[in-house]
N, C-alpha and C positions, 0 to 999 in steps of 0.2 A: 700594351695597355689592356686588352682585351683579356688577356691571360691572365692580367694582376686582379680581375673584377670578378672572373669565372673562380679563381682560388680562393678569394676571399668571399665569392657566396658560398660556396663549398664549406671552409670552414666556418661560418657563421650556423651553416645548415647542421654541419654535424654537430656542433656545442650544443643549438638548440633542441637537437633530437637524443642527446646524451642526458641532457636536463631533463627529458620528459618525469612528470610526476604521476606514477602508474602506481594507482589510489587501491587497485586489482591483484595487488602482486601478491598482497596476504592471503585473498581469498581464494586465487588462484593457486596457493601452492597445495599439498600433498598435505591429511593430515596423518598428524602420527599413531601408529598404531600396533607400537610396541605396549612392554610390560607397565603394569598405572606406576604412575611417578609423585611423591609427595615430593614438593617443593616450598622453602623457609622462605617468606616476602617480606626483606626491612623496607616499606613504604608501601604505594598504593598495589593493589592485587592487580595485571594486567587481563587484560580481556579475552578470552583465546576460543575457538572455535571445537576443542578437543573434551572428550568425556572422563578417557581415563586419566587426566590432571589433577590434582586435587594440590592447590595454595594454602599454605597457613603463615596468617601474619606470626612477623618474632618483633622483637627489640630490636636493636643493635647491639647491646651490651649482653642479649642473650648467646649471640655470635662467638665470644669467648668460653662458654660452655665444650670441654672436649667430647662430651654426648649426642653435640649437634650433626656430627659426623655418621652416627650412626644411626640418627631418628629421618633425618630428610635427602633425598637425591641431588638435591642441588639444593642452592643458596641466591635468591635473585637481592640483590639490593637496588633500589629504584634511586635515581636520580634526585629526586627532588629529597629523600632522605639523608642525605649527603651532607648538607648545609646545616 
């Protein structure tokens, strides 16, 4: 019985330590500090810590553009533009 009570605080302990919500994790990482990157945002611009980033909102319908390829590094589409 003893056994059955130590394993189940055991796993309670570690689910609860796997869930931790570490609010630090972004601040804590590395920032980047390669080549400056333009970046096409279909929705809200995110928040970022980095200087040589530079965000330009598009459409979505701009997306179909074969020139988009060539103007920006990446392409973020946000979540909430989706719908």
């Amino acid at each position: 019985m003893k056994k059955k009570i130590i394993l189940f605080l055991l796993l309670v302990l570690s689910v609860l330590s796997a869930c931790s919500n570490d609010k630090n994790e972004v601040k804590d990482s590395s920032l980047y500090e390669g080549r400056n990157l333009t970046i096409a945002v279909a929705g809200k611009v995110p928040e970022i810590r980095e200087q040589n980033i530079v965000f330009i909102n598009v459409e979505l319908k701009e997306l179909n553009q074969e020139s988009i390829q060539t103007k920006y590094d990446a392409v973020f589409i946000m979540k909430e533009d989706l719908s």
